[in-house]
C-alpha positions, 0 to 999 in steps of 0.5 A: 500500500503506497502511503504518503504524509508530513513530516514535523516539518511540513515535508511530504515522504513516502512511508512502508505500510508495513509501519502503519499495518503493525500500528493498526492491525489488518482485518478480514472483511466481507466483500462490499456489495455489487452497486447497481448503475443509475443513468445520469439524466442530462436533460435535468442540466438547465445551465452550463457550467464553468468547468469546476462545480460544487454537488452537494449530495445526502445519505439519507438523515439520522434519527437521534435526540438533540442532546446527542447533537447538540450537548445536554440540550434535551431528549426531544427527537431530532432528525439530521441530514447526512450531507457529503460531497462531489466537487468537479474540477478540471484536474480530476474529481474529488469526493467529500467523505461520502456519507454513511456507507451503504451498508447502514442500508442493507443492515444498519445494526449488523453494520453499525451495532448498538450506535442505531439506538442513538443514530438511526440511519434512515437511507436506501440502498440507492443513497450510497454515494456511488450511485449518486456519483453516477446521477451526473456522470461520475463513474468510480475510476473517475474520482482522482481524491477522496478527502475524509474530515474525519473517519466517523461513521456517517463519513466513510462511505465513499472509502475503498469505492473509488479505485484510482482514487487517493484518499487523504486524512489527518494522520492524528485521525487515521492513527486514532481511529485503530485504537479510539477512546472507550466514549469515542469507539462507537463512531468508528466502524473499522470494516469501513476504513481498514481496507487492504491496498488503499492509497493513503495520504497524510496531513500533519495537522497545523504542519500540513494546514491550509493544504491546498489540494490542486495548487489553484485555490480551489479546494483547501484543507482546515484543520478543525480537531475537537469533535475529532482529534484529526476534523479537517474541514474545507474551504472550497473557492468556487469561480462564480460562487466564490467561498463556500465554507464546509464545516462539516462536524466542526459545526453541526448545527448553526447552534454550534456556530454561534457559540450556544451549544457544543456537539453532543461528541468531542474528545476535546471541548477547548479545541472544539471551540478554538476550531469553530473560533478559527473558522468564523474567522476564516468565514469573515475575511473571505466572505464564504457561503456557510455549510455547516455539517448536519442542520436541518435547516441551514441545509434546506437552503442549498441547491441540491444535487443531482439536479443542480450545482454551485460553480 
């Protein structure tokens, strides 16, 4: 497994697996399951596009309580989307975490354990991030990144699908991930990441910050640790959009945004709130479109794909 990260000193190297497979342990997993295609509908395309397009896609929602998304809130229900994302570019397509896996559709508690009686996965099989690709016209070989904020469940779906993809993460959350904390262990799948003859990338935290992706500005990593201790999230530059912020799980909700709730999990509140600080400030010197990462409401207000885009 070809594997590339940072050093202490922001320098990018090649290391042997081998490390990282004697850190982690292997696994032997099931094989995933065949998707079936779906024909994109061009005909639902009404605009042309400027060649770098942002789709913004869904895995279903999650079922839960408030106190579980937003910290000592309350038991009411509470229903969260679970967004995820495709960027188009001119040097190669990048996907977004990809939502939950599809497996949360074919047995959500064979899959995701005792973690369904506080999120629920509410998802088709035809949800999974694969087969949304296809809707417009992004077929597996196509995608040359996959970029993970973080490797909690509702994130992984798109790891291991995308055959000619890289996929890159914090090194601090890929680490954490084999061996989480007792509180964090539910969030974590392992079938969904520990997959034999990936290519991986690692960042190096505030060493590797601002990482941009394809040199031009587009796509832009932020390292955002708290909800996990390797969040990342993104700052994508669009050419008639402009900046569009995703948090992802560094704020959930609008709540967390403005400072009137933590998220209902963090391994550390102080870096939580330093991240969304760090943010907000990001947000106010370039004047970027806010996309937290499971509001309801602040996610209703976005074109949605497969029938629409930001570019």
């Amino acid at each position: 497994m070809k594997i590339v990260e940072f050093d202490d000193k922001g320098q990018q190297v090649e290391v042997d697996s081998a490390a990282v497979s004697s850190k982690s342990g292997t696994s032997n997993l099931a094989p995933r399951p065949v998707f079936s295609s779906h024909a994109p509908d061009p005909a639902r395309r009404t605009r042309r596009s400027s060649g770098i397009e942002l789709h913004m896609f869904q895995t279903g929602t999650l079922r839960t309580k408030v106190k579980y998304i937003k910290m000592n809130q309350g038991d009411d229900d509470f229903e969260i989307p679970v967004p995820w994302f495709l960027i188009k570019h001119p040097m190669g397509n990048v996907v977004i975490d990809g939502g939950n896996a599809v497996e949360a559709a074919i047995d959500k508690r064979g899959h995701w354990g005792a973690v369904v009686d506080a999120y629920d996965p509410v998802m088709n099989i035809a949800d999974n991030c694969v087969d949304q690709c296809r809707l417009v016209g992004v077929e597996p070989n196509d995608v040359r990144y996959v970029l993970q904020s973080h490797l909690h469940l509702d994130h992984t779906g798109a790891i291991g699908h995308f055959p000619k993809a890289q996929h890159i993460v914090q090194r601090a959350e890929y680490e954490y991930a084999f061996n989480p904390q007792w509180f964090a262990e539910g969030a974590y799948i392992r079938a969904d990441f520990d997959r034999p003859g990936l290519d991986w990338k690692f960042l190096g935290g505030e060493y590797s910050d601002n990482f941009d992706l394809f040199g031009d500005g587009t796509i832009r990593t932020i390292f955002t640790p708290g909800h996990s201790t390797g969040h990342m999230s993104f700052l994508i530059t669009l050419p008639n959009t402009g900046p569009v912020l995703l948090t992802i799980d560094a704020a959930y909700t609008l709540d967390h945004w403005n400072n009137k709730a933590l998220p209902g999990l963090v391994v550390s509140s102080s870096d939580a709130a330093n991240s969304v600080a760090k943010l907000r400030r990001i947000a106010d010197d370039t004047n970027a479109m806010l996309v937290t990462g499971h509001d309801p409401d602040n996610w209703e207000t976005f074109q949605k794909a497969p029938y629409d885009f930001y570019d």
